[in-house]
Rosetta silent file (secondary structure, phi, psi, omega in degrees, C-alpha in Angstrom):
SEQUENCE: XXXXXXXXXXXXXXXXXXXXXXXXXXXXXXXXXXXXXXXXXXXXXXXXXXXXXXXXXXXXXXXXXXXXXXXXXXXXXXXXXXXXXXXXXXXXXXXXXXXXXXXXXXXXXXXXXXXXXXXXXXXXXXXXXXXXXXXXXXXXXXXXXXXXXXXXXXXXXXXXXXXXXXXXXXXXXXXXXXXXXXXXXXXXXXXXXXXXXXXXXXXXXXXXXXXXXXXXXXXXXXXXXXXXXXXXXXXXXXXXXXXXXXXXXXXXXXXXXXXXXXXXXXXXXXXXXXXXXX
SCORE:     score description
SCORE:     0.000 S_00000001
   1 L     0.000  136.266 -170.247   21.650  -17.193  -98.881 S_00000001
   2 L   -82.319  168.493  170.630   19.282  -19.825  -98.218 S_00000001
   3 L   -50.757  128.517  166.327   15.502  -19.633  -99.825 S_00000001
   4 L   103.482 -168.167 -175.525   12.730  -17.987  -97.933 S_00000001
   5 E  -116.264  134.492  176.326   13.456  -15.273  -95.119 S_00000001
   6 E   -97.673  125.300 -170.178   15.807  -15.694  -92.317 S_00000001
   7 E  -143.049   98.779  171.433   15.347  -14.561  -88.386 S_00000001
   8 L   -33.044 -136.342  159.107   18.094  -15.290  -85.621 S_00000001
   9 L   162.325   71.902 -178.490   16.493  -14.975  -82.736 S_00000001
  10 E   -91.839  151.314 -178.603   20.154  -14.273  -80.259 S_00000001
  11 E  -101.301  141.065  157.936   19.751  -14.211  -76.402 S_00000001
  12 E   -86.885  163.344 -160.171   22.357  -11.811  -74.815 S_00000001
  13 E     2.465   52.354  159.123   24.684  -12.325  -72.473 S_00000001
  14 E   -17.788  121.880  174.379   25.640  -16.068  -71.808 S_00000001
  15 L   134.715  -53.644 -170.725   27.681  -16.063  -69.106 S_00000001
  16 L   -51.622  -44.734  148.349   26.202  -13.433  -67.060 S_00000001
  17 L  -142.925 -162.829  169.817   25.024  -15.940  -64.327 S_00000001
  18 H   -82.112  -26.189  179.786   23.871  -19.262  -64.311 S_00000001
  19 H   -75.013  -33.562  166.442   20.540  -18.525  -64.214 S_00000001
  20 H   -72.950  -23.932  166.281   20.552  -16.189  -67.349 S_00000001
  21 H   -75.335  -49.088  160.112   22.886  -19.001  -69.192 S_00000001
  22 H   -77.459  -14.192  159.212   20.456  -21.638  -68.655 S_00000001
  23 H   -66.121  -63.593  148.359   17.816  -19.828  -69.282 S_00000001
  24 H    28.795  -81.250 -175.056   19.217  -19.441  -72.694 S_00000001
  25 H   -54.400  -96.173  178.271   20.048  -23.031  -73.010 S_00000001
  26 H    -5.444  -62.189 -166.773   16.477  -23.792  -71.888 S_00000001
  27 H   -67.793    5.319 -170.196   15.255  -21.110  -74.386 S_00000001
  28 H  -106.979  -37.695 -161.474   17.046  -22.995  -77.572 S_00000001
  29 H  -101.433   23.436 -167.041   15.898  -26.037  -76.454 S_00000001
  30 L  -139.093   -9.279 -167.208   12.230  -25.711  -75.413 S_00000001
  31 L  -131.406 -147.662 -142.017   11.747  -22.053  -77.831 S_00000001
  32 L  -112.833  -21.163 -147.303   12.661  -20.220  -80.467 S_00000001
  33 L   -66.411  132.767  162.439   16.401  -18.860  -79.612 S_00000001
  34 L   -95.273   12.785 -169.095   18.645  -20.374  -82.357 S_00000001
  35 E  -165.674  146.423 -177.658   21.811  -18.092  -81.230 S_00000001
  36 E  -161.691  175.630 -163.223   23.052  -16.320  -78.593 S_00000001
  37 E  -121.421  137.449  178.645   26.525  -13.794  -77.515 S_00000001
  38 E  -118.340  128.235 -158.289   28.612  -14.525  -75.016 S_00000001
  39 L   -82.980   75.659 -173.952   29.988  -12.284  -72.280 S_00000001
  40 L   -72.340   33.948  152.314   33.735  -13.434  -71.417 S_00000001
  41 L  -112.356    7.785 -177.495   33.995  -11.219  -68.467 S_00000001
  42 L   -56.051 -158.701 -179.958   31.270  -12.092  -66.938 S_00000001
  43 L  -104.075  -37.317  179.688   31.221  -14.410  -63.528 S_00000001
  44 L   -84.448   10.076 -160.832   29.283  -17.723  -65.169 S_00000001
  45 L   -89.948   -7.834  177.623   31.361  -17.790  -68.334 S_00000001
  46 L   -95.859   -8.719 -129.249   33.932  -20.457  -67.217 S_00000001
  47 L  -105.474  -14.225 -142.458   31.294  -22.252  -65.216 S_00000001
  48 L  -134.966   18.360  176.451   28.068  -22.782  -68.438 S_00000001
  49 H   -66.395  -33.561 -171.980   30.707  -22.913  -71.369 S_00000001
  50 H   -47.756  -36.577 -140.935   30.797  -26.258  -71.215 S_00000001
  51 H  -106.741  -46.054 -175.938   27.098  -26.448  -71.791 S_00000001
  52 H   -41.514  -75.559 -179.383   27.116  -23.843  -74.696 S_00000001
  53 L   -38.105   -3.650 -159.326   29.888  -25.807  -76.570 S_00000001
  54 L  -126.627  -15.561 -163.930   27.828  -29.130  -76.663 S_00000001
  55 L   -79.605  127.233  164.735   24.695  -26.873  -77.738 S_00000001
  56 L   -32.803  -37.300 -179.218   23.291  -26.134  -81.459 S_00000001
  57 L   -24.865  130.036  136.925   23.423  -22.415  -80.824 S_00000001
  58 E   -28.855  142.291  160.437   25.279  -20.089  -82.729 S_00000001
  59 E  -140.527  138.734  179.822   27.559  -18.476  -81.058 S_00000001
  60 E  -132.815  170.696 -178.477   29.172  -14.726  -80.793 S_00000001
  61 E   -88.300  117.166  169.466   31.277  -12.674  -78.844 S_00000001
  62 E  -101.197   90.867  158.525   29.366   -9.603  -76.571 S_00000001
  63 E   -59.513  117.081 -160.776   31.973   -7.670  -76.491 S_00000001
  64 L   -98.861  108.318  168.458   32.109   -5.597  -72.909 S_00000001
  65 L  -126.973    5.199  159.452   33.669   -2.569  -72.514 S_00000001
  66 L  -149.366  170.170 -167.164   31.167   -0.984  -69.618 S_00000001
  67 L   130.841 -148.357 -174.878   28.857   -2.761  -66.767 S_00000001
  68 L  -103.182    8.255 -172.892   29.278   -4.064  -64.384 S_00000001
  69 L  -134.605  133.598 -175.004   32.221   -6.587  -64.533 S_00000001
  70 L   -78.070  160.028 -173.227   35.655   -5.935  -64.527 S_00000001
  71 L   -75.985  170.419  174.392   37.452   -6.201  -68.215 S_00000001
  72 L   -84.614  -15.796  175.221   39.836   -8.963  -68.499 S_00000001
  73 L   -84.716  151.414 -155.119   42.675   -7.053  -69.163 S_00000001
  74 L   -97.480  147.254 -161.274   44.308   -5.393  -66.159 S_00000001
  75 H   -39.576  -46.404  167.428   43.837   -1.513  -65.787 S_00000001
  76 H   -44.735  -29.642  167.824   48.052   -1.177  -66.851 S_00000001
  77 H  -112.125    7.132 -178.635   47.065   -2.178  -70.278 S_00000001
  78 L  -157.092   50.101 -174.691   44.243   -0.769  -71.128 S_00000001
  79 H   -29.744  -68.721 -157.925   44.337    2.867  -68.541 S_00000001
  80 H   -73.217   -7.373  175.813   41.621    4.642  -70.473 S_00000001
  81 H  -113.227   42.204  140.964   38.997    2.299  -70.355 S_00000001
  82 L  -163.207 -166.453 -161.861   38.693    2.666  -66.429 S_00000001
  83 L   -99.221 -173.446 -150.894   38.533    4.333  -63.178 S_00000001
  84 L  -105.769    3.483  162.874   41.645    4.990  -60.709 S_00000001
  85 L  -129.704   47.911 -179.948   39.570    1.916  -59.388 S_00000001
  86 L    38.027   49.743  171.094   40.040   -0.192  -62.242 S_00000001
  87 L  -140.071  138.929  163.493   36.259   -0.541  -63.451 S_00000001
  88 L   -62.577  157.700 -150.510   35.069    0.145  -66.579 S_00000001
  89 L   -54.593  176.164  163.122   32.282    3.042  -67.145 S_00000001
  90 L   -52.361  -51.272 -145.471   28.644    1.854  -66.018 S_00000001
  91 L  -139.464  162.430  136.626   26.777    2.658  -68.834 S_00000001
  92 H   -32.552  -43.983 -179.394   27.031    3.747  -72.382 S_00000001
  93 H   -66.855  -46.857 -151.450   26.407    7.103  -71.639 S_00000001
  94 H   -55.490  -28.729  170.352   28.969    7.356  -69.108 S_00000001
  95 H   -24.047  -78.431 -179.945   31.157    5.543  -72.290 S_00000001
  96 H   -48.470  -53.151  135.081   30.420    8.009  -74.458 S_00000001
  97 H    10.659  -84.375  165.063   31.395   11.133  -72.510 S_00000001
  98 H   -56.429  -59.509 -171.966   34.415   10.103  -72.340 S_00000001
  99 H   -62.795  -69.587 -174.865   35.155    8.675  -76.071 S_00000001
 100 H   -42.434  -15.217 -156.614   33.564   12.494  -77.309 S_00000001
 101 H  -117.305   -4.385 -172.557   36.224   14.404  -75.004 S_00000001
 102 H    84.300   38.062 -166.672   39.630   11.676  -76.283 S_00000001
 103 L  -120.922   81.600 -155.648   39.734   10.200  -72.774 S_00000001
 104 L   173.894   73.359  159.142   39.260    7.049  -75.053 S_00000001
 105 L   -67.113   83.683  176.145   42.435    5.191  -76.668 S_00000001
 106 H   -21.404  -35.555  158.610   41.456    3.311  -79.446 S_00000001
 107 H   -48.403  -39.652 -167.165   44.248    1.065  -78.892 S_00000001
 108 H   -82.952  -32.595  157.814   43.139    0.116  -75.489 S_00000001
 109 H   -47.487  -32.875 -159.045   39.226   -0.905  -77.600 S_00000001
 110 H   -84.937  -33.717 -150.557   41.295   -2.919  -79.808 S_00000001
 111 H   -80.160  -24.672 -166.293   43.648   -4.740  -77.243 S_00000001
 112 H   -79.513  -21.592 -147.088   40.603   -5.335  -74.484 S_00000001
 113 H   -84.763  -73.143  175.975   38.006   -6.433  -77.788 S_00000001
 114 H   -32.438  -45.267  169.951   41.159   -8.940  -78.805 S_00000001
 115 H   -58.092  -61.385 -163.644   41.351  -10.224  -75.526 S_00000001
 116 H   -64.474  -55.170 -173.936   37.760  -10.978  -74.911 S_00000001
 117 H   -70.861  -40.727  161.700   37.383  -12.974  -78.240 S_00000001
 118 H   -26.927  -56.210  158.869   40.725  -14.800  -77.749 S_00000001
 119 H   -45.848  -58.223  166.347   38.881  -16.128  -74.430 S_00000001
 120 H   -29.565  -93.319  156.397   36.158  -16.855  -76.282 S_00000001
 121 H   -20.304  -29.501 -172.395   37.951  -18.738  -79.117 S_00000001
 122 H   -99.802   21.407  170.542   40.195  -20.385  -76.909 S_00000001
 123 L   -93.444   34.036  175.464   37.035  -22.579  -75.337 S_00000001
 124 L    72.656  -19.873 -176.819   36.349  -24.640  -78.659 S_00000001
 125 L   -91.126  136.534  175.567   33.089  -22.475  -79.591 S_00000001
 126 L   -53.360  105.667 -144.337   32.936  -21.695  -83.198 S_00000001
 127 L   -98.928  135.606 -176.811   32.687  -17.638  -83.015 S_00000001
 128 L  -121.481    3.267 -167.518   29.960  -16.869  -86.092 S_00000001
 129 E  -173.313  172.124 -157.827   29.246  -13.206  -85.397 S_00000001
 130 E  -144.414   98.874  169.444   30.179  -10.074  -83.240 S_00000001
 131 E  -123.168 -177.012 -171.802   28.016   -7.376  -81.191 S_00000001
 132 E  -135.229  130.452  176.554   28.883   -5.512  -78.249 S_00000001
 133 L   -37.762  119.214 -166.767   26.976   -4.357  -74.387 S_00000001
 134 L   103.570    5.657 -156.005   25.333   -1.854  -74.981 S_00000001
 135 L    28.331   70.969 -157.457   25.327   -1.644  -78.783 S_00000001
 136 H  -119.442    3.356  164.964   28.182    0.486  -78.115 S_00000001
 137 H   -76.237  -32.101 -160.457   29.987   -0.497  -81.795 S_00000001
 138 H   -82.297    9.144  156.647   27.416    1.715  -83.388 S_00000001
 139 L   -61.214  129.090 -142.692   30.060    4.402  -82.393 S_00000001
 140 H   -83.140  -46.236 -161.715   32.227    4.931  -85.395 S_00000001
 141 H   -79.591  -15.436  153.844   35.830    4.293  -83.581 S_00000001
 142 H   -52.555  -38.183 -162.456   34.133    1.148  -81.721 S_00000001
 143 H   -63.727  -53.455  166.924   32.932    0.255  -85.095 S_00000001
 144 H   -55.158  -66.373  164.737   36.470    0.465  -86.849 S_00000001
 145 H   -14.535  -52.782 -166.751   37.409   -2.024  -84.105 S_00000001
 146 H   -95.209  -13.159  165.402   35.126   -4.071  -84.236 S_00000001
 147 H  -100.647  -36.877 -174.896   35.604   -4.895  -88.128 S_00000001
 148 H   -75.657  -21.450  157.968   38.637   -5.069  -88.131 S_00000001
 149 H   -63.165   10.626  175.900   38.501   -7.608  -85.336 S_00000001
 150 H  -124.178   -1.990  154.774   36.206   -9.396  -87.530 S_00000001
 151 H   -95.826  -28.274 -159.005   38.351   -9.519  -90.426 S_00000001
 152 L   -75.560  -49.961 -175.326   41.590  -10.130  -88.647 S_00000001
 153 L   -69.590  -14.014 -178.918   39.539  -13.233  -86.483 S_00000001
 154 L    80.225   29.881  171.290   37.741  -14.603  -89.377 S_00000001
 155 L  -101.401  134.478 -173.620   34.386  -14.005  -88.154 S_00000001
 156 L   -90.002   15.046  178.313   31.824  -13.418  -90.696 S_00000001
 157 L  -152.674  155.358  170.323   29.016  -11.375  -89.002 S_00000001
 158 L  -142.481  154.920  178.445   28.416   -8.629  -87.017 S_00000001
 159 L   -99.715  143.146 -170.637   24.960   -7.588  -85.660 S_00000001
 160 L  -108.656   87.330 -178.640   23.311   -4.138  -87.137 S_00000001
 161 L   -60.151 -171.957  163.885   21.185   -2.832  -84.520 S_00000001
 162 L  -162.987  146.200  153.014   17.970   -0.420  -85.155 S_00000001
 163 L  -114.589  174.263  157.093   15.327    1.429  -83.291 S_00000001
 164 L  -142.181   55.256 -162.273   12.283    2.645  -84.147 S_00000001
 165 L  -101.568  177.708 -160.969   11.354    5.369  -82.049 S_00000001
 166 L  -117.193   32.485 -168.220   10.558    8.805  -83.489 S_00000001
 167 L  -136.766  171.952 -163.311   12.694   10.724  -80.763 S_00000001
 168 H   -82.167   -0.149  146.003   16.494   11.753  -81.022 S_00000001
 169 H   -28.783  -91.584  161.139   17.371    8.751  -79.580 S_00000001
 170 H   -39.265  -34.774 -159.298   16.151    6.650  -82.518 S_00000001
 171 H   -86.368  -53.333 -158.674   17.240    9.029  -85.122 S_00000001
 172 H   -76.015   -2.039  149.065   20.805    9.237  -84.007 S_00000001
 173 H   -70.619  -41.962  179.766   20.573    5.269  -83.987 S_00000001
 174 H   -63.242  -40.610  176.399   19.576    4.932  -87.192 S_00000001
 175 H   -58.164  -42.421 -154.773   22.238    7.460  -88.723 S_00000001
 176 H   -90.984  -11.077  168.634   25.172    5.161  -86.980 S_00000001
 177 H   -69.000  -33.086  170.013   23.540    2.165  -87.880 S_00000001
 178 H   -50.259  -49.672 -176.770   24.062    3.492  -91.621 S_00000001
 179 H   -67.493  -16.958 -174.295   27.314    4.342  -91.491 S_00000001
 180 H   -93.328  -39.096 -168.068   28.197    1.004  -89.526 S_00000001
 181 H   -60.223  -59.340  177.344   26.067   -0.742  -92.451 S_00000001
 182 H   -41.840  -72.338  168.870   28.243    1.027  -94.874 S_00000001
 183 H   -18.488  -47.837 -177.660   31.324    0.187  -93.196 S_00000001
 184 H   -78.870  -25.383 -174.705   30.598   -3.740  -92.909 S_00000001
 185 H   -84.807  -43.688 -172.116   29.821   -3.898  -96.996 S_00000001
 186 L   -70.942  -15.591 -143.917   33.128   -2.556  -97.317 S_00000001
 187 L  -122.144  -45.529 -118.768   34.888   -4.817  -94.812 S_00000001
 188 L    -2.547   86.327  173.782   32.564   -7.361  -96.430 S_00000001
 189 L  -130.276  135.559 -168.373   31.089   -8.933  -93.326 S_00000001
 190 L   -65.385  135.677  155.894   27.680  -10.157  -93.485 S_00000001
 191 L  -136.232  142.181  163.757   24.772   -8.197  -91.121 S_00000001
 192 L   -42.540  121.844  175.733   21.004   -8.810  -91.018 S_00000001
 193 L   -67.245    1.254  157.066   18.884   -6.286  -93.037 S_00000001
 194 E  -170.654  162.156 -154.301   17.020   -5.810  -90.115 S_00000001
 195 E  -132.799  151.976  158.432   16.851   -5.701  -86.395 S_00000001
 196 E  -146.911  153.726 -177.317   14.577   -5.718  -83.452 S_00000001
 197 L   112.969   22.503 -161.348   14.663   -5.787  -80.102 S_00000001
 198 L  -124.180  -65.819 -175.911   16.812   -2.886  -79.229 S_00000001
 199 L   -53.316  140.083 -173.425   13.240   -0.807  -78.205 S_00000001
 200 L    57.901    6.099  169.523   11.975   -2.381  -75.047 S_00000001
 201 L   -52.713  145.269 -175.680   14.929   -4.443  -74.427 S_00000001
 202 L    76.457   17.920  171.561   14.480   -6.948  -71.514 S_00000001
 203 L  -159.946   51.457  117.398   10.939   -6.343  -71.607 S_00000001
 204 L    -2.773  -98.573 -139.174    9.236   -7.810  -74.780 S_00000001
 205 H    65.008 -154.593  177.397    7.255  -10.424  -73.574 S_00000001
 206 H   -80.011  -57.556  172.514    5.098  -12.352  -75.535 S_00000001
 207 H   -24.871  -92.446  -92.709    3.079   -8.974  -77.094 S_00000001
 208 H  -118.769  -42.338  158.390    6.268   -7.056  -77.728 S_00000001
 209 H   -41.479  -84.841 -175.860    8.022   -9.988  -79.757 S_00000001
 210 H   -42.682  -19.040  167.924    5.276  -11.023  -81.874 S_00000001
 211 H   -54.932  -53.311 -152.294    5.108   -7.122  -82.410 S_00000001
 212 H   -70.862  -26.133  167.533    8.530   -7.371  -83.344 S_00000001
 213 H   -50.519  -48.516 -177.282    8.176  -10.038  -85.721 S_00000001
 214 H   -53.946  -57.269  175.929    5.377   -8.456  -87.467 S_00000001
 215 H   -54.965  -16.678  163.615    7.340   -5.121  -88.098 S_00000001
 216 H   -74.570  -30.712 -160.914   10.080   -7.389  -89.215 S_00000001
 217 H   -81.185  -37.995  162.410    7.697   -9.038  -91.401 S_00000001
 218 L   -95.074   11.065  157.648    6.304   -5.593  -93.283 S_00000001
 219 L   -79.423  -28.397  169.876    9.389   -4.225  -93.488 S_00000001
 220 L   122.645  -26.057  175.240   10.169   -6.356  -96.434 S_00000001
 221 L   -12.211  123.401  177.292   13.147   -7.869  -94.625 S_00000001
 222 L  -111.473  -22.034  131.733   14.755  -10.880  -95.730 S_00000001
 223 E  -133.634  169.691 -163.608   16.697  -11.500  -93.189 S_00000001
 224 E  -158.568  163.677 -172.204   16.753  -10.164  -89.493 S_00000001
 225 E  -130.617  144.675  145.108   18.037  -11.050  -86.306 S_00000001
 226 E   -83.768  150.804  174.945   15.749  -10.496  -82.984 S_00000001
 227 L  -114.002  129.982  139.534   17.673   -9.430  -79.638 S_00000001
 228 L  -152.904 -167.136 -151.121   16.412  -10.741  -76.405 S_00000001
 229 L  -138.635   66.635  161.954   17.404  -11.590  -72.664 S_00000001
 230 L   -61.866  162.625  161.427   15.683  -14.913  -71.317 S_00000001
 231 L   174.591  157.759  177.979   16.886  -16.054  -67.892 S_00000001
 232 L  -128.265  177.662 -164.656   15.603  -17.741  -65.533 S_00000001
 233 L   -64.347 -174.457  -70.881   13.910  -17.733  -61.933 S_00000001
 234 L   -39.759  173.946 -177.071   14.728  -17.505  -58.941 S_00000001
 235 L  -169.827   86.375  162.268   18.403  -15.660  -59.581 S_00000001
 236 H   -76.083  -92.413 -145.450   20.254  -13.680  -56.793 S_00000001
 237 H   -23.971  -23.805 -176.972   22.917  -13.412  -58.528 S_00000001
 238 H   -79.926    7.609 -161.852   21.229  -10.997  -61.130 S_00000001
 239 H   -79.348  -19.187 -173.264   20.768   -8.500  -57.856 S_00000001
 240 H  -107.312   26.487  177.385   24.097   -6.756  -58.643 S_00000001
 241 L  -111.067  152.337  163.068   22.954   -5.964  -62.459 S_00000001
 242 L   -87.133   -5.757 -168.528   20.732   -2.715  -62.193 S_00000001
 243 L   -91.604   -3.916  163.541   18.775   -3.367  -64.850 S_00000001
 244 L    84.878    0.771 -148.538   15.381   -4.615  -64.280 S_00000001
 245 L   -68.817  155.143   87.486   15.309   -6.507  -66.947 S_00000001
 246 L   -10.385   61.311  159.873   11.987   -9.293  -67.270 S_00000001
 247 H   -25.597  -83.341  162.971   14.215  -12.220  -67.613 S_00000001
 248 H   -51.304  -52.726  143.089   11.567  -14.737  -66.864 S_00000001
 249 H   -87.568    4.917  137.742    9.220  -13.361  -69.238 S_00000001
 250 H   -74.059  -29.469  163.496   11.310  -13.260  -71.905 S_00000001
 251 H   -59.917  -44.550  179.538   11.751  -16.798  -71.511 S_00000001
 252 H   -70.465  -58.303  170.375    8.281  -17.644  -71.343 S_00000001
 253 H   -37.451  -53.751 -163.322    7.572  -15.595  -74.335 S_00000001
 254 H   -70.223   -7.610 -150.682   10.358  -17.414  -76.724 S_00000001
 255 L   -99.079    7.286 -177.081    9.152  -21.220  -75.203 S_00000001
 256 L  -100.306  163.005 -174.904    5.322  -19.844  -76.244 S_00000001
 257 H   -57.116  -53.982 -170.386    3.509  -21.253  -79.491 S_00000001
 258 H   -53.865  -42.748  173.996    1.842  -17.997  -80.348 S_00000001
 259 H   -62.961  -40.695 -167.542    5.572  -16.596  -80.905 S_00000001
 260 H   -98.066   -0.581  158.863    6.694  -19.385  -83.145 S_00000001
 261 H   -60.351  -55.261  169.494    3.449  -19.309  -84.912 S_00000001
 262 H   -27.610  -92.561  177.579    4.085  -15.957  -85.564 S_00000001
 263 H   -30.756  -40.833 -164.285    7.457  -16.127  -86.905 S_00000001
 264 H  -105.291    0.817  154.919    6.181  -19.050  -89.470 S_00000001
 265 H   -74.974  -16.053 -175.141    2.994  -16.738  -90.420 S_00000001
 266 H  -107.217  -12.618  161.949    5.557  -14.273  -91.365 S_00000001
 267 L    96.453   18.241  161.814    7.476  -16.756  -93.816 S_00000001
 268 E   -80.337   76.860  148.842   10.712  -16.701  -91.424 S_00000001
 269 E   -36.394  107.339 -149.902   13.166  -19.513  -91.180 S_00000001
 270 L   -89.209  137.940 -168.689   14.899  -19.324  -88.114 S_00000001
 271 L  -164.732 -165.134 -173.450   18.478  -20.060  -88.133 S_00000001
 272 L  -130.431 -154.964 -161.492   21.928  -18.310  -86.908 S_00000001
 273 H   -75.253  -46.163  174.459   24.587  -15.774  -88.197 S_00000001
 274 H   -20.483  -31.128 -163.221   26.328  -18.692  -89.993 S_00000001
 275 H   -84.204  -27.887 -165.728   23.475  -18.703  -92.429 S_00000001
 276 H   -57.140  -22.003  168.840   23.574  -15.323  -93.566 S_00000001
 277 L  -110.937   58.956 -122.758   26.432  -16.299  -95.925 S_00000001
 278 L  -134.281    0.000    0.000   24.924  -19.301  -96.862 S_00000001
């Protein structure tokens, strides 16, 4: 581990169009982002890889198993993780449902998970870490997936989310982040000791960062990864995502001063998963 305190700062879902990929790009090379996860089932992921690979960024695999984009593997291999019209659930919740009732084959998590980083991997970017849409790993048979794809692949990180809301929400994040924490020490794969950016994702701003930093910064943390979602304006293409997200002012936020002021008032040294075993 290097000296001083460490704080990723990964963008989500590379890939998703072009306008959320270069906003990214844009956001490493005019801001704050040093890292960011990349979605290979998305629609922009063959077209902006190009642009990744040549980039400093870290890079990891956002592993998809619901949204809005079909998985890459076709509904005959992997039956339980879709619909009789071969899309995967919406949402998390809908996710979950399912996974609580066994209409879930672990097998079919491992082979579409395998799949997705293989695509990754086979475009030349260095894979340094592993989260998933949705934080949907802090489920424990996602989670057993998802380390053992990160021992089997050689990747050395996985991201540990957290909230910090005071509602049942929060709480039952925080138990599965333990148990995921636990898991990963055993597996020995490196995660941040703390996270932000899971409350208020895709609508930070400038406020709601430097918040997050600070609360990173009195937690005692020594290292931490931020989550956020630049992209940028105009974007039809993001019209078939539901999610509202503030794209454009998460961008604006990482490219502002006051944010990286922040961050070096709090005694963080921003860097990517790579560092954490460092």
């Amino acid at each position: 581990m290097r000296e001083g305190r460490l704080l990723i700062v990964n963008a989500d879902d590379f890939g998703l169009t072009a306008g959320v990929s270069d906003g990214i790009l844009r956001a490493a090379e005019a801001g704050v982002v040093t890292s960011t996860s990349v979605l290979a089932v998305a629609p922009a992921f063959t077209s902006r890889i190009a642009a990744l690979r040549d980039s400093a960024l870290g890079v990891g695999c956002h592993l998809a198993l619901v949204g809005e984009d079909p998985l890459l593997l076709s509904p005959s291999e992997i039956p339980t993780l879709v619909d009789h019209r071969g899309q995967p659930p919406l949402s998390w919740r809908h996710f979950l449902s399912r996974a609580m009732t066994g209409r879930i084959n672990p097998e079919d998590v491992r082979r579409e998970c395998s799949a997705q980083i293989e695509a990754l991997a086979a475009t030349g970017c260095a894979i340094d870490h592993l989260d998933t849409h949705q934080h949907l790993h802090l489920w424990p048979a996602v989670a057993g997936v998802m380390v053992e794809a990160a021992v089997e692949f050689g990747i050395p990180a996985v991201r540990l989310p957290a909230a910090v809301g005071g509602n049942p929400k929060g709480w039952g994040i925080r138990y599965l982040a333990d148990r995921l924490r636990a898991r990963l020490g055993a597996a020995q794969i490196s995660a941040p000791e703390g996270f932000a950016g899971l409350d208020g994702a895709g609508h930070l701003g400038r406020a709601g960062m430097i918040s997050a930093v600070e609360l990173l910064d009195r937690s005692g943390v020594s290292t931490a990864e931020l989550g956020v979602h630049p992209g940028q304006n105009p974007d039809v293409e993001r019209s078939r995502y539901v999610w509202g997200y503030d794209w454009a002012g998460e961008l604006e936020a990482l490219c502002s001063n006051e944010l990286r002021t922040a961050i070096g008032a709090a005694g963080f040294t921003l860097g990517r998963f790579a560092d954490l075993s460092n």
